[in-house]
N, C-alpha and C positions, 0 to 999 in steps of 0.2 A: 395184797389181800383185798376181797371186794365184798362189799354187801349189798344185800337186794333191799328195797325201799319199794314199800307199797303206797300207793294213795287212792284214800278209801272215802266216802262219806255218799250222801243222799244225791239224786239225781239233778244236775243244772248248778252244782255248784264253784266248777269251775279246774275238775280235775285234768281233761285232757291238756285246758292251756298251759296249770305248771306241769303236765310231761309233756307240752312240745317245745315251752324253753330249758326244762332240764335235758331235753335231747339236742336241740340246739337246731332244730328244723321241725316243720311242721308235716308230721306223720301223722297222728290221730285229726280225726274229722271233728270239726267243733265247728256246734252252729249253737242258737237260743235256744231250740226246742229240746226240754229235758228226754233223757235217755238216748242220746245218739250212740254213746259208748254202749256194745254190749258184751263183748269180750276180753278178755285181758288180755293186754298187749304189754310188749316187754323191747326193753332196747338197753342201749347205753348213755346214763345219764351223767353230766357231767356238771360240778361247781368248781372253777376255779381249777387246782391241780387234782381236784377227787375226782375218780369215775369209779361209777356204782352201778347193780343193775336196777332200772326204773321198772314198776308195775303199773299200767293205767289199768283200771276195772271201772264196771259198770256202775250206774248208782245204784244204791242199796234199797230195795224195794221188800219189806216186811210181807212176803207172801210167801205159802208150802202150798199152792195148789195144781201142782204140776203145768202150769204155765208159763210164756216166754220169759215172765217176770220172776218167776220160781225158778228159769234155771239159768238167768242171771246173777239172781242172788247166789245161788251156787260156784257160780266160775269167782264168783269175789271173795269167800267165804274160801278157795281156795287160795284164793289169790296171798290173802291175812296169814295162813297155814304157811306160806313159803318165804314168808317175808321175816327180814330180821327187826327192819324197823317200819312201823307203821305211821303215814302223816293220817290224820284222821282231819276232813277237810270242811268246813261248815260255811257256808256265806253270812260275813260280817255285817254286811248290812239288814239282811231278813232276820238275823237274832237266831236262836236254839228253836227249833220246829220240831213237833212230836215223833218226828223219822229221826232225828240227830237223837235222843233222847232214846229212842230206843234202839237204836245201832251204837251207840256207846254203851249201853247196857252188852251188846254180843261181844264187842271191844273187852272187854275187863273180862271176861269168861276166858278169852284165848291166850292170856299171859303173854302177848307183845307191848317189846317196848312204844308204846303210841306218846304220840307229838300232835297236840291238837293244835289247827292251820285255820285260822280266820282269815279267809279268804275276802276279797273284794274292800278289800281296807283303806285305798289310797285317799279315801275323802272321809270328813268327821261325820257322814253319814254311820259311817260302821262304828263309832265308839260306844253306841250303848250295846249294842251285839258280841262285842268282846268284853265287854261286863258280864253279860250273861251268861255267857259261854262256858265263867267258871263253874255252873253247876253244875257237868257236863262229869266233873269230875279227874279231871286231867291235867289240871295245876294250870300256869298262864296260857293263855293262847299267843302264840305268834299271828302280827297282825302280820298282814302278803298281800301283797297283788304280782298274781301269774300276768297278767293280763301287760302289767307296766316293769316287772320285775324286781319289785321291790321286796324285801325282806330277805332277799334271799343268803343273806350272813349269817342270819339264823341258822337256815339248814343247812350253813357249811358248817356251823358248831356241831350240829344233832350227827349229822352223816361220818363225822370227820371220826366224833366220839366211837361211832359203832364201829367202824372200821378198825380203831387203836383196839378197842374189847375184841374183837375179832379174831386181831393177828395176835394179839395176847393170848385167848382161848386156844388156839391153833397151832401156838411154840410150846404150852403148855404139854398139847395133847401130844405133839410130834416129842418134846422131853422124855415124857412117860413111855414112847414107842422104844425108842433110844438105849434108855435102862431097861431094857425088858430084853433088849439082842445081843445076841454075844458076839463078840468082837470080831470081826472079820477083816479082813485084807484083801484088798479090792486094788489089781493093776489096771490103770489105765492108758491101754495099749496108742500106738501113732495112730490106728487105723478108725478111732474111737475120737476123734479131736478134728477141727475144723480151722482152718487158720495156720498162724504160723506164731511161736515166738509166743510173746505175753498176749498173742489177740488171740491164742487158741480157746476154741471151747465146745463144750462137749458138743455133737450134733444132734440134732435135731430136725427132720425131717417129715413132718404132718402131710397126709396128702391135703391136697386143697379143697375147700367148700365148692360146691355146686348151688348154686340159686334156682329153685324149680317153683316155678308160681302156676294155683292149676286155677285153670279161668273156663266160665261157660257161661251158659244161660242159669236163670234161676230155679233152684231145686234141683239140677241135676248131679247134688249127691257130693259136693266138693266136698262140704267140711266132714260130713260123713265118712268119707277117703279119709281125710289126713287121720283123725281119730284113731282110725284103726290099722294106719298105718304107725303111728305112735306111740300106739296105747293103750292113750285115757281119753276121758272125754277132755281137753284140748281146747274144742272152739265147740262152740255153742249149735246144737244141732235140734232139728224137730219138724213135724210136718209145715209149718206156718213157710212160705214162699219166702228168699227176701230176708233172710235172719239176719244173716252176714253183712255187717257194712264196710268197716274198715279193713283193711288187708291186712294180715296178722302173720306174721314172720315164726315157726315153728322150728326150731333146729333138731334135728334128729342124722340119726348115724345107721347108714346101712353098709354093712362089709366093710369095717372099720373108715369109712368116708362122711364126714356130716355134712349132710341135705339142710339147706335152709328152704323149707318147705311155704310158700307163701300162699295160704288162704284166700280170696278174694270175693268180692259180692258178687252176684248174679249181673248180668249185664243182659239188657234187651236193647228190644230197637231203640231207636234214637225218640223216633215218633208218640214209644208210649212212655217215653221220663220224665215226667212232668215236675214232679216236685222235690225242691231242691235237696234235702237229705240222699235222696238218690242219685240226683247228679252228681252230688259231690263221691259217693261211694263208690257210682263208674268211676268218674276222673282218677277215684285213687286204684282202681283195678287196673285201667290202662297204663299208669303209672309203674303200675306190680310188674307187668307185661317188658316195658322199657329197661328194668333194672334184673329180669331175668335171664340169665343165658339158657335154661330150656322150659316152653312153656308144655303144660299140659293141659290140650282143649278136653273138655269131660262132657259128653255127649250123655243125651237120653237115649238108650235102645229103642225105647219104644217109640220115640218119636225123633229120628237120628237127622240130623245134617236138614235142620232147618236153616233158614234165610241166614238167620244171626249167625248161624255156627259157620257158614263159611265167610262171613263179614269178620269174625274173630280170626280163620286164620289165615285169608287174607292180610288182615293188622300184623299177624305176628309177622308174615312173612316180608311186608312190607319195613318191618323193623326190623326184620334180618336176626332173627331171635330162632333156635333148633324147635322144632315141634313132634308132638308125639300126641295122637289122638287116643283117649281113653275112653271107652263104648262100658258107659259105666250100667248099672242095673240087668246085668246079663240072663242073673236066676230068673229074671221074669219071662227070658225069650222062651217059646216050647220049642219050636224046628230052631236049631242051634247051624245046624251046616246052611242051610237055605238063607239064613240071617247074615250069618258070615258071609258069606260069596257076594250077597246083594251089599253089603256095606262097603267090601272091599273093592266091588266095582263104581259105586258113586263117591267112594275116595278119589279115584284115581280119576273119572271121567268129571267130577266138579271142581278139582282140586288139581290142574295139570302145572299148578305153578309150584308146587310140591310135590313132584311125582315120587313115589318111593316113598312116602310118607309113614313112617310104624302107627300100626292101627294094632289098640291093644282091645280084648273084652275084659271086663271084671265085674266083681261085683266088690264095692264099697259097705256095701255093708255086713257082709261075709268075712272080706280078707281074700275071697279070690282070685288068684291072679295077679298080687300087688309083685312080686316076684319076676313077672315077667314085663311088667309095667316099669320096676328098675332096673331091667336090664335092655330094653329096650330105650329108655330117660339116658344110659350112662354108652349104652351108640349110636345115640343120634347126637349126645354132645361130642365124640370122636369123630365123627362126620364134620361135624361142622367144625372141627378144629384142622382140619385135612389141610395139608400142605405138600402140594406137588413142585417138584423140579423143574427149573426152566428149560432145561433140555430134553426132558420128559415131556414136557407138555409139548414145545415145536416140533418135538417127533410124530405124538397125535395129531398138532394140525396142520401138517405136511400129509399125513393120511387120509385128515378130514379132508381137506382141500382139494387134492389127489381125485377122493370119491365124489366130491360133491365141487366142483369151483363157483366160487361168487360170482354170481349175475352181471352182466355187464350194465352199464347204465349210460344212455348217450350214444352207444357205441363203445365206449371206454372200459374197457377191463381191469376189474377192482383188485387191487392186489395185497393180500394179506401180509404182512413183513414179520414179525411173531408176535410172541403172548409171554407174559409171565405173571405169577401172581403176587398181587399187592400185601395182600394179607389173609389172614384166615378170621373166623368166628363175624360171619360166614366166609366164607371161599369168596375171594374178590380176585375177578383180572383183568387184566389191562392186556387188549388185543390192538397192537400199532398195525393201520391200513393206510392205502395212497388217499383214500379219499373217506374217512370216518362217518363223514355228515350221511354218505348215500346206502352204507351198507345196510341192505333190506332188514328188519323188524325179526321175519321169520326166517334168516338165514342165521341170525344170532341166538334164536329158538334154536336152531340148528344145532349150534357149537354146544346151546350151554346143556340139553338131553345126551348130547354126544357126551359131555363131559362125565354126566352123570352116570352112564354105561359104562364107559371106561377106566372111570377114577372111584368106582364106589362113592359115589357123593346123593344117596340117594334118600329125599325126604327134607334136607337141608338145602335156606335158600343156598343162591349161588349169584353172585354179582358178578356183571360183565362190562367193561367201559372200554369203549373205541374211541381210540386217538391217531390222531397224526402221526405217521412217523416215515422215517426214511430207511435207510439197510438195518437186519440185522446183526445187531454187536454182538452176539455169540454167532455167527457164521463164520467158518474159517475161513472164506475171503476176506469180509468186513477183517479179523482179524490180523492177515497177512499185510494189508494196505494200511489201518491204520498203526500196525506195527514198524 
């Protein structure tokens, strides 16, 4: 049994640090300048033998003016809504500030259990702040430092407690289910068990998550995507550039399979980043990029396949990650066929180290098209999971060869001996030659487009490494002789 644990309070007070030791890595971006959190983020927090789910939120900012800071305070106000236990978080050394004061006033409206966190405690700088703090209303504070990890015994009492009420509420409600059915008799068949003997047990078969992180320039419409690919409003969205800072991990379920949907900031040139909150929110997109197996680059229609966007899948492809280009803002094109054609020819003519690339249209903030944008996300991860035969493969390049023979160099005729592949996710091979070092550049272009026509491998990189090597071990001479 698990429970969710929100942590809430006023902006700069020190909330991402205890969710990136309760996570146990440092995910959330944390710098001095308040408000860098502005979404809520959510992972597995763990003390000791408990894991829980964590909530990081934004700091609470006392505005309704339809503003960036109005619909922050919204995603945290949701955040409280889904949480079973709330840390309600204040800096011990600045004392109670008229924001704590009245975000504990919204606190006691929501009827959660809150645990108020004096934060920044480690020095007797912070003891008259945790004096104060009881008038907050919330009985003692726990004094904490996220920062050094101190107190943290405390919240394996608080956490440990909610969990025990939890599984108690939960046997409770599952009793009542119980006495309420009538008796049944239930065989369970050989074909229904896993194992053998006393290790049998029932099966259990989930298909596997997919990690899909969609990355682009700024403004063009990510978070917007996920939202209504999920929902609800989710991640934080609005005309303002640049909303999104931290990558925000979204799980959702499409055709009974859960999408771990990863959000990410805007990412520009290198030339215009200047200041460091944004560094750090590329860094953590490229990050996103590295731990995805399929990215989704999200293009402007109206302004498609600028510099950065093939600098992005470039990266991707250079990380060997599946791509699927999404031409998001579609409702806005008028000529629809002319737009198309033109997009899918400077796919293919800027983009030849991804040939066959899926180029989707939608519009994000419609809902149109997301349909075909998952069904193209779930084959180009098949592509990129392709795995060809070794015997298959030196059939093709006995043909390749046949049509096309390597260059001589020196004089010296190059002699291909075969191929097989190393692994998939991306398609990697290992092509043994008499002489690796010389084999031309684009004779290897050669093989790996070859592959790409022949093996359905199209849009996903494809790795290719020449090596040394002497006879083919699956040739039935090599065989007969070493036999």
């Amino acid at each position: 049994m698990t429970v969710t644990v929100a942590i809430v309070g006023r902006p700069n007070v020190g909330k991402s640090t205890l969710f990136n030791r309760l996570v146990g890595r440092k995910i959330a971006l944390v710098d001095d300048t308040p408000g860098v959190t502005r979404d809520r983020r959510e992972a597995e927090g763990r003390i000791a033998d408990l894991t829980f789910r964590i909530l990081d939120t934004a700091g609470y900012e006392d505005v309704k003016d339809g503003s960036l800071e109005d619909r922050m305070r919204q995603q945290t106000e949701l955040a409280i809504r889904e949480a079973d236990v709330i840390l309600f978080m204040i800096d011990a050394r600045a004392g109670v500030m008229p924001l704590d004061q009245r975000f504990a006033q919204v606190l006691r409206k929501a009827g959660k259990h809150v645990h108020l966190i004096g934060n920044k405690a480690e020095s007797g700088a912070s003891e008259a702040g945790l004096v104060e703090a009881y008038k907050l209303g919330f009985g003692e504070p726990i004094a904490l430092s996220a920062e050094h990890g101190l107190g943290l015994s405390e919240l394996y009492s608080i956490v440990s407690a909610a969990i025990d009420k939890a599984a108690a509420e939960r046997g409770a409600q599952d009793q009542a289910i119980v006495d309420l059915m009538p008796a049944v008799d239930v065989d369970i068949t050989e074909d229904m068990l896993e194992g053998e003997g006393d290790e049998a047990t029932l099966r259990w078969n989930p298909n596997r998550y997919l990690n899909v992180a969609i990355v682009g320039r700024p403004n063009a419409g990510k978070s917007t995507l996920i939202n209504r690919m999920v929902g609800e409003e989710r991640v934080l969205v609005g005309p303002e550039a640049g909303i999104t800072r931290d990558s925000i991990l979204v799980p959702w379920e499409w055709e009974g399979r859960v999408i771990n949907l990863v959000d990410t900031a805007g990412i520009r040139r290198r030339s215009r980043v200047t200041e460091k909150l944004e560094k750090l929110a590329v860094g953590d997109s490229l990050r996103s990029i590295q731990y995805a197996e399929v990215v989704v680059l999200m293009l402007d229609a109206t302004v498609p396949f600028e510099k950065q966007d093939l600098a992005l899948a470039d990266l991707v492809e250079r990380e060997g990650r599946a791509l699927v280009i999404a031409v998001n803002k579609w409702d806005l094109i008028e000529d629809k066929n002319a737009a198309l054609a033109h997009l899918k020819e400077a796919c293919e003519r800027l983009l030849p180290q991804m040939r066959g690339v899926p180029l989707v249209t939608l519009s994000g903030l419609t809902g149109k098209n997301i349909d075909k944008l998952m069904a193209a996300i779930f084959k180009i991860e098949r592509t990129w999971n392709t795995h060809i035969s070794t015997a298959r493969l030196n059939r093709w390049l006995q043909g390749m060869v046949d049509g096309h023979p390597p260059p001589a160099v020196s004089g010296r005729r190059l002699k291909l001996r075969y191929m097989t592949q190393a692994k998939t996710r991306p398609p990697s091979f290992i092509l043994f030659a008499s002489r690796p070092d010389v084999l031309p550049t684009s004779y290897q272009r050669y093989l790996v487009n070859g592959m790409r026509e022949a093996f359905d491998i199209k849009g996903s990189p494809i790795r290719l490494w020449v090596r040394a090597g002497s006879n083919n071990p699956y040739d039935d001479k090599t065989k007969r002789r070493l036999g």
